[in-house]
Backbone bond lengths (Angstrom), bond angles and torsions (degrees), N, CA, C in turn:
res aa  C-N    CA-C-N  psi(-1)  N-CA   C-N-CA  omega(-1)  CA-C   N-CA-C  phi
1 X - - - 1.442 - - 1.539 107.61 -
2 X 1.570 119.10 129.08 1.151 113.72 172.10 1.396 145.11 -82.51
3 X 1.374 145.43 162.08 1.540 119.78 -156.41 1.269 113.35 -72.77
4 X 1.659 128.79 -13.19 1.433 131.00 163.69 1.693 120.15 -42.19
5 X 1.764 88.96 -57.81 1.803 113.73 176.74 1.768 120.41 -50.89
6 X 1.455 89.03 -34.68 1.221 106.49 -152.14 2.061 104.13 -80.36
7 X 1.847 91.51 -38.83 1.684 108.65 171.35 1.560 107.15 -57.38
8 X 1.233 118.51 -62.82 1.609 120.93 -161.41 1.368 82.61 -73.64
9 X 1.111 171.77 -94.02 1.242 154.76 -144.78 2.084 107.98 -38.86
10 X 1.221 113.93 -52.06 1.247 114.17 169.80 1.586 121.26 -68.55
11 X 1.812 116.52 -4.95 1.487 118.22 -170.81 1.693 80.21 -104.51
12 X 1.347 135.06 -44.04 1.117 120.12 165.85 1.588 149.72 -20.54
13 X 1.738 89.13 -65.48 1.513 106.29 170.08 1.881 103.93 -75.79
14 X 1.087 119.33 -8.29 1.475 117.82 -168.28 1.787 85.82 -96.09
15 X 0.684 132.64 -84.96 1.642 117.14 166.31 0.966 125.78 -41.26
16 X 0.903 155.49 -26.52 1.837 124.40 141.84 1.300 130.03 -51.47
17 X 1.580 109.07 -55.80 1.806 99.32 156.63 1.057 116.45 -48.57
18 X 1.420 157.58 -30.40 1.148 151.37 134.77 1.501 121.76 -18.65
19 X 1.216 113.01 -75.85 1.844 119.20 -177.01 1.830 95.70 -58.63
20 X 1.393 100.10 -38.26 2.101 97.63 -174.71 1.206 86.15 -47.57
21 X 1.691 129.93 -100.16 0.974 158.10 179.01 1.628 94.72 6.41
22 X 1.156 124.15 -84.12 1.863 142.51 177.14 1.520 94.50 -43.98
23 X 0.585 151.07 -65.39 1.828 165.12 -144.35 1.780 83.10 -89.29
24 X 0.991 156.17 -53.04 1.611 151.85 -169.08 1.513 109.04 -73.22
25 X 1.881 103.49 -33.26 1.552 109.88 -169.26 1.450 109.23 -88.16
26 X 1.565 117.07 -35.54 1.482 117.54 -172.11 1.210 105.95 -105.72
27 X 1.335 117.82 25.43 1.966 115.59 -162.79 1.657 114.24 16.03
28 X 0.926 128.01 40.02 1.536 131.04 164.20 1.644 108.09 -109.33
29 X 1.021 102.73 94.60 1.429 117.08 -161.81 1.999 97.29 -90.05
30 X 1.254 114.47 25.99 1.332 119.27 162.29 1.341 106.33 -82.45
31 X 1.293 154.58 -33.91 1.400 155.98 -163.41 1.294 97.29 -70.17
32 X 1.073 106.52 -58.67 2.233 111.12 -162.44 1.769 95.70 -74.38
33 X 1.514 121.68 -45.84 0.921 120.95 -177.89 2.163 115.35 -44.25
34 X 1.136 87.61 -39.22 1.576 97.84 -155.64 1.476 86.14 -85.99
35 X 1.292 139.10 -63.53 1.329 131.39 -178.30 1.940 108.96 -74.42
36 X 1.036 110.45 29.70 1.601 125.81 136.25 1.268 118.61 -58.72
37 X 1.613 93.36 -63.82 1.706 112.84 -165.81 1.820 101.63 -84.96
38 X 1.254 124.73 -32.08 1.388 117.24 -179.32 1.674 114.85 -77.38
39 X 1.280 96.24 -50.46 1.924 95.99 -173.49 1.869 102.10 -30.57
40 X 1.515 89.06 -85.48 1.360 114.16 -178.18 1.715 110.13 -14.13
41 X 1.167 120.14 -51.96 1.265 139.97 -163.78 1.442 103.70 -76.07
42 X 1.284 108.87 -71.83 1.542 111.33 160.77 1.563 132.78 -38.49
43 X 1.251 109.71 -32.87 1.780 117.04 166.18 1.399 106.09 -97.89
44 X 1.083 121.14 3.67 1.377 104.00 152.76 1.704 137.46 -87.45
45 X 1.462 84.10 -36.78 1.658 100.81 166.00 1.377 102.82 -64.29
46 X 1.206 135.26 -57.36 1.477 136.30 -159.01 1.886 101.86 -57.14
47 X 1.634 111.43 -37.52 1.081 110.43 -172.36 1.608 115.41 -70.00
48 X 1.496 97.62 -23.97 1.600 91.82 -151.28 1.643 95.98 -108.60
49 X 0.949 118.07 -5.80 1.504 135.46 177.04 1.588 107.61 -34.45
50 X 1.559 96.19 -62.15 1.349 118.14 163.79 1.499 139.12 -43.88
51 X 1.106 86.53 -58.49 1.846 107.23 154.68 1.383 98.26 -52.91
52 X 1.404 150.92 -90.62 1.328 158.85 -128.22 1.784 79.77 -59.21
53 X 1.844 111.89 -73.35 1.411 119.14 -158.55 1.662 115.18 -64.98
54 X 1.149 109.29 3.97 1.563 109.80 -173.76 1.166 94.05 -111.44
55 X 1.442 145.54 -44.08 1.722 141.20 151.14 1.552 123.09 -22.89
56 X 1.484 110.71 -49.81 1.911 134.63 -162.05 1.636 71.42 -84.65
57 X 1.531 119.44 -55.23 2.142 100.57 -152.36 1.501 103.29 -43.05
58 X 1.966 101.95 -50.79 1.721 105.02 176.73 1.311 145.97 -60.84
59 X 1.716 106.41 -26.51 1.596 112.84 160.59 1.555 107.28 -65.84
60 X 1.372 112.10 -39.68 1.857 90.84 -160.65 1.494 102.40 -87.01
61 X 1.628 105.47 -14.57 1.913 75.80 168.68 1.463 117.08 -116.42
């Protein structure tokens, strides 16, 4: 895994303890809820991005 992959995976878990944290203080447990469904989503693209652009480098040349 490269150190790009490796950051948004650590900005990930650092935002959710974040929304937890917010979500414990304002009891509106919509914040953590919703970046449930976003983190995840977001480190996935970031991961596979790579994958997609390192596939296309080898077809086009």
């Amino acid at each position: 895994m490269s150190k790009p992959q490796r950051q948004t995976i650590y900005i990930g878990i650092i935002a959710l303890i974040f929304f937890f944290v917010l979500s414990l203080v304002t009891d509106q447990w919509g914040f953590f809820l919703w970046s449930l469904l976003l983190v995840p989503l977001v480190s996935s693209a970031a991961i596979t991005n790579k994958h997609f652009k390192k596939t296309n480098d080898t077809i086009n040349n």
